[in-house]
C-alpha positions as CSV (number, residue, x, y, z in Angstrom):
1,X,0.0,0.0,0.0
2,X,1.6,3.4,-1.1
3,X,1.3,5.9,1.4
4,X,2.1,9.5,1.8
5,X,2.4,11.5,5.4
6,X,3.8,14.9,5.4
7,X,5.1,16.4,8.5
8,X,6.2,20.1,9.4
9,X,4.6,23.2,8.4
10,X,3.4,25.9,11.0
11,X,3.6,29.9,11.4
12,X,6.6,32.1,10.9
13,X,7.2,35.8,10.4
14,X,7.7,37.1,6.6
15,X,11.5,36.0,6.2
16,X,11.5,33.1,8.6
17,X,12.0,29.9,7.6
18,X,10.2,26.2,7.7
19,X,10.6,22.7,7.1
20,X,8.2,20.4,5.2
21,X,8.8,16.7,5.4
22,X,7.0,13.7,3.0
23,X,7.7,10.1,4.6
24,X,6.2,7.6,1.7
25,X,6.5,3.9,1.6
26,X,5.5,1.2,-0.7
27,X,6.9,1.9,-3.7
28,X,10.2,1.7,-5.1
29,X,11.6,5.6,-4.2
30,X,14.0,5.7,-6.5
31,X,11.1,5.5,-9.6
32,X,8.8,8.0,-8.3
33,X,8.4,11.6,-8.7
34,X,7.7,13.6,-5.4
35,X,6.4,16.8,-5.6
36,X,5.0,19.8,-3.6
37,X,2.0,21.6,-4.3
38,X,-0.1,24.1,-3.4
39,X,-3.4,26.2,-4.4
40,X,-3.0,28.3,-7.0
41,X,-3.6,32.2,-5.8
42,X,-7.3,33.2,-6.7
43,X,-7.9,29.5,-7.8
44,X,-8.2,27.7,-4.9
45,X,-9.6,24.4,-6.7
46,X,-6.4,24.7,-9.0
47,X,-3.3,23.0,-7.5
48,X,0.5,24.9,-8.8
49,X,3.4,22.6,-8.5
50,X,6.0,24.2,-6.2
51,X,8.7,22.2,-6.9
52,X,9.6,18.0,-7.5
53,X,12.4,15.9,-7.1
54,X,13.2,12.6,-8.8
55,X,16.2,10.1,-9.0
56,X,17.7,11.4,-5.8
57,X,18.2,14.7,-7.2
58,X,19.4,14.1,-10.3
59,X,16.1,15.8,-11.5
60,X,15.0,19.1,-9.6
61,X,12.5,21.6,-10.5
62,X,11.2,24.9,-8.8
63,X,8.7,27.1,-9.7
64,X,10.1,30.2,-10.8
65,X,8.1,32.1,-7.8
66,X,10.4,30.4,-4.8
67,X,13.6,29.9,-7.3
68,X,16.6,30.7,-4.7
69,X,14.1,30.7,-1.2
70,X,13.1,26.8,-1.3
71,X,15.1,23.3,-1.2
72,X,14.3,20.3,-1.9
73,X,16.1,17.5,-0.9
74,X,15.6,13.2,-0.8
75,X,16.6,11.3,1.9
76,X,16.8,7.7,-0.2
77,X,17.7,5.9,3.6
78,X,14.2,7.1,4.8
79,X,12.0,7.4,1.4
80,X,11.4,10.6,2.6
81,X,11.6,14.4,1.2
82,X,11.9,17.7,2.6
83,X,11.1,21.1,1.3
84,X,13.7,23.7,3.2
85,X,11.9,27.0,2.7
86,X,13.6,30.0,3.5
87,X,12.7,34.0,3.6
88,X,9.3,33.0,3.7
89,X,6.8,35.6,2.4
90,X,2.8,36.0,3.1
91,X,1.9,35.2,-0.1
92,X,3.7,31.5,0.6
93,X,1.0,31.2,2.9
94,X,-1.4,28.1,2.2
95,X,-1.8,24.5,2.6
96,X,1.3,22.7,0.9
97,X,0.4,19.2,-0.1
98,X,3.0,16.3,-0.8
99,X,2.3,13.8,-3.8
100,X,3.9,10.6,-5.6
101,X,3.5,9.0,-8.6
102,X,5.3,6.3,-11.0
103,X,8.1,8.9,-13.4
104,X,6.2,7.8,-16.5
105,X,3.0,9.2,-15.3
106,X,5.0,12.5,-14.2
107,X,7.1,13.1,-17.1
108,X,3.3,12.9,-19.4
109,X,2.3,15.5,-16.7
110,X,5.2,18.0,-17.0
111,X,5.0,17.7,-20.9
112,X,1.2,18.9,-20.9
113,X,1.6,21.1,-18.0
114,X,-1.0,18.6,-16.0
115,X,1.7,17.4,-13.2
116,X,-1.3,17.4,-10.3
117,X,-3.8,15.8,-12.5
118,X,-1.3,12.7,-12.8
119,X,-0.3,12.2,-9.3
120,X,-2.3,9.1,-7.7
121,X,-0.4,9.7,-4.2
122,X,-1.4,12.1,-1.8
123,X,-0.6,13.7,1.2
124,X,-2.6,15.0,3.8
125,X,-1.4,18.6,3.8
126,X,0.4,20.5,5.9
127,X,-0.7,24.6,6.9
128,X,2.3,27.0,6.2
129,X,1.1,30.8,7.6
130,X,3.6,33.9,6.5
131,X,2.3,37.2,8.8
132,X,3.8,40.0,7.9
């Protein structure tokens, strides 16, 4: 059974910092995209991929908006990935939601520009507030 438990999150000033965490299990980690989401501002039903990391970092991507603030980084030992994100700003503030899915699946999702429509695996989500 695949499962998908995010840990972290919480309230910080505008510049502080905060850690996300994703522990998943049964699947092979090494074959499976993880990303981090989050609604879309003014679209709350629409999901933006933050960032994703595949084949222990060989394959990283951020979303232009958090470029230089946010990390991501896979721990193969424990299946899990964090999201390191650093001068936080209000508008980061939402609930950031963890997800896994087969690379094949992922990769069809990056080329159409669908990635959260192909992800099977989700978190529960995890409440990140920026006050200013």
């Amino acid at each position: 059974e695949v499962q998908v438990v995010e840990s972290g999150g919480g309230s910080v000033q505008a510049g502080g910092s905060l850690r996300l965490s994703c522990k998943t299990s049964g699947f092979s980690f090494d074959d499976y995209y993880i990303g981090w989401f989050r609604p879309a501002p003014g679209r709350r039903h629409e999901l933006e991929l933050i960032s994703y990391i595949y084949d222990n970092g060989g394959v990283i991507y951020y979303r232009e908006s958090v470029k230089g603030r946010f990390t991501v980084s896979a721990d193969n030992d424990k299946n899990t990935v964090h999201l390191q994100m650093n001068k936080l700003k209000p508008e980061d503030t939402a609930v950031y939601y963890c997800a896994a899915d087969e690379a094949a699946r992922v990769i069809d999702g990056i080329v159409t520009g669908t990635v959260a429509n192909r992800m099977r695996f989700w978190g529960q989500g995890s409440q990140v507030t920026v006050s200013s």
